[in-house]
C-alpha positions in Angstrom: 0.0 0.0 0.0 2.9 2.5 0.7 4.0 2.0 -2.6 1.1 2.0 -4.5 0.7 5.7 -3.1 4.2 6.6 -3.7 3.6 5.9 -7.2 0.1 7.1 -7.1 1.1 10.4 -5.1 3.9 11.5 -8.3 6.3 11.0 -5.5 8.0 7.7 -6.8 8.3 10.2 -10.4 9.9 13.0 -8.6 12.7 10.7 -6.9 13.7 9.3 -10.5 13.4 12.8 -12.2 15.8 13.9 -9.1 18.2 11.5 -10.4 17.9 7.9 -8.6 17.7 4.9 -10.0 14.4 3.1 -9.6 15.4 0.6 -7.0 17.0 3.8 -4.7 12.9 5.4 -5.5 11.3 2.3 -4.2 13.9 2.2 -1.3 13.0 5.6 -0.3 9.1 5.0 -1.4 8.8 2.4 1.4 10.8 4.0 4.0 9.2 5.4 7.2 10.4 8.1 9.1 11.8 6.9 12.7 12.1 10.8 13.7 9.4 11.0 15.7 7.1 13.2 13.2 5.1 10.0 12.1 3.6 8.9 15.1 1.8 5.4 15.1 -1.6 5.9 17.2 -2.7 1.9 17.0 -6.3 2.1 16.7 -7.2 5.0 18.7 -9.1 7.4 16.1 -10.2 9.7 19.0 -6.3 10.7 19.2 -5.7 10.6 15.3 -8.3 13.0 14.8 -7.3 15.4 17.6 -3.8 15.0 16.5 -4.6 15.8 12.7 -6.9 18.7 13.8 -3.9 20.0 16.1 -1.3 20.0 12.9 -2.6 22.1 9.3 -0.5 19.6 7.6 -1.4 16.6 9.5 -2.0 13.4 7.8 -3.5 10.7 8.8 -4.5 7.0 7.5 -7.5 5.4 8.4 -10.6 3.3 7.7 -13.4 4.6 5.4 -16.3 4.9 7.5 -14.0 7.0 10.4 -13.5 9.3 7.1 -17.1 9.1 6.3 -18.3 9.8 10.1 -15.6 12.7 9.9 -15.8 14.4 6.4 -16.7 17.7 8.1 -13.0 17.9 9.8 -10.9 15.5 7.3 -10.0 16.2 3.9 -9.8 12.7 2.2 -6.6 11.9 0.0 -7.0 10.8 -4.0 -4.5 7.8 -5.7 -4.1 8.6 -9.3 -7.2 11.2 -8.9 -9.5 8.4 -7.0 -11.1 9.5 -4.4 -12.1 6.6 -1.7 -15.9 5.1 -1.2 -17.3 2.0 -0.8 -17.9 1.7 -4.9 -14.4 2.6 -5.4 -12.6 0.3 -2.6 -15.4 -2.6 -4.1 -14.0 -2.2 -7.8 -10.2 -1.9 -6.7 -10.2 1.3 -8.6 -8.7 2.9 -5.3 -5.6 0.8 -4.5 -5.2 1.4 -1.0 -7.2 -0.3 0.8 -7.3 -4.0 2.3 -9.1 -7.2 2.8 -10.6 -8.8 5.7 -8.9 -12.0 6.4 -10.8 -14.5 8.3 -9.2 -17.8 9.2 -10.9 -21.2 10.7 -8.9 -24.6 10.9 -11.0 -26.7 8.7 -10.2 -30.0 11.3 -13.0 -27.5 13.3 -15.7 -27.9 10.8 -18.0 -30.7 12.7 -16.3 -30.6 15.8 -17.5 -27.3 16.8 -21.2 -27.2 16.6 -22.7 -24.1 14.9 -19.2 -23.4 13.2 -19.7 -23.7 9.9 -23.2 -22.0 10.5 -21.6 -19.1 11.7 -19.1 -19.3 8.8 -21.8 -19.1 6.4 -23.6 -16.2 8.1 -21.0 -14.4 8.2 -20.3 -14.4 4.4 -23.6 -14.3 3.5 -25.5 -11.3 1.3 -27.5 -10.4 4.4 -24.4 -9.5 6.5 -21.3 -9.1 4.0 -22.9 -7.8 1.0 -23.1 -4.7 -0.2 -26.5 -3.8 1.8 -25.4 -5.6 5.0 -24.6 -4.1 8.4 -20.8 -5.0 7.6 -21.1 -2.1 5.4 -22.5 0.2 7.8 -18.8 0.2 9.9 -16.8 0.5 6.6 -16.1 -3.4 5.5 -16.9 -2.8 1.6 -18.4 -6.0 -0.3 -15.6 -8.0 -1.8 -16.6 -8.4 -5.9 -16.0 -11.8 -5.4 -18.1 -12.7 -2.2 -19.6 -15.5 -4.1 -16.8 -17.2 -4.3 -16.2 -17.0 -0.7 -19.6 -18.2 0.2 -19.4 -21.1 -2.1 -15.8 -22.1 -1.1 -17.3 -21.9 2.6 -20.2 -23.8 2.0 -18.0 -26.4 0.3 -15.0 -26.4 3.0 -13.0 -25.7 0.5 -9.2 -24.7 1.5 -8.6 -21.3 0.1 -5.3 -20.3 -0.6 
């Protein structure tokens, strides 16, 4: 994701046309500062936000719907002049965002009672699709929830 807005931002561009060599651009793309100006707030959006509003030049990286509870105070960053929403994150036209990973042993399956119920609740249309409550904190519909639900429902391993 760093990269992908390095490239995205024009910054990767600027490094090369500054005169270094592709892999020295990507070196410096994916570097983080360790001079205590980026400050890593774990979670706490409460602090993020007062820290952002504190700074005129803050930045800050978040989930969608803490930018979509806060668009009165936050100013929302484009990649490549796309702007984040749940249509845009759903299509992978915006680049930075990331999937919800969701791992059961499969050995569980049967052993557990209600398991693979919950499983395929979980992934169904009613809860993970675009209409369900999922939605309503920010999780956006993957494109290819069908293929989750029927790789659940048939215990398939996913890789």
């Amino acid at each position: 994701m760093i990269l992908a807005g390095c490239e995205g931002s024009g910054a990767m561009e600027a490094f090369v046309a500054s005169g270094m060599d592709e892999d020295a651009a990507e070196e410096a793309c994916m570097t983080l500062r360790t001079d205590g100006r980026a400050v890593d707030i774990d979670g706490d959006y409460t602090e993020t936000l007062a820290r952002i509003e504190s700074s005129p030049n803050g930045i800050g990286v978040f989930g969608l719907s803490f930018y979509e509870n806060n668009t009165d105070k936050l100013k929302v960053g484009t990649i490549n002049g796309v702007a984040p929403s749940t249509e845009t994150i759903a299509s992978g036209e915006y680049p930075v965002s990331r999937p919800l990973f969701f791992y059961v042993k499969k050995a569980h399956i049967g052993e557990i009672q209600g398991l693979k119920e919950f499983l395929e609740f979980f992934v169904s249309d009613e809860i993970a699709g675009p209409d369900g409550p999922l939605a309503e904190y920010g999780l956006v519909s993957d494109p290819e929830l069908a293929a989750t639900q029927e790789a659940v429902s048939n215990q398939t391993t996913m890789q």
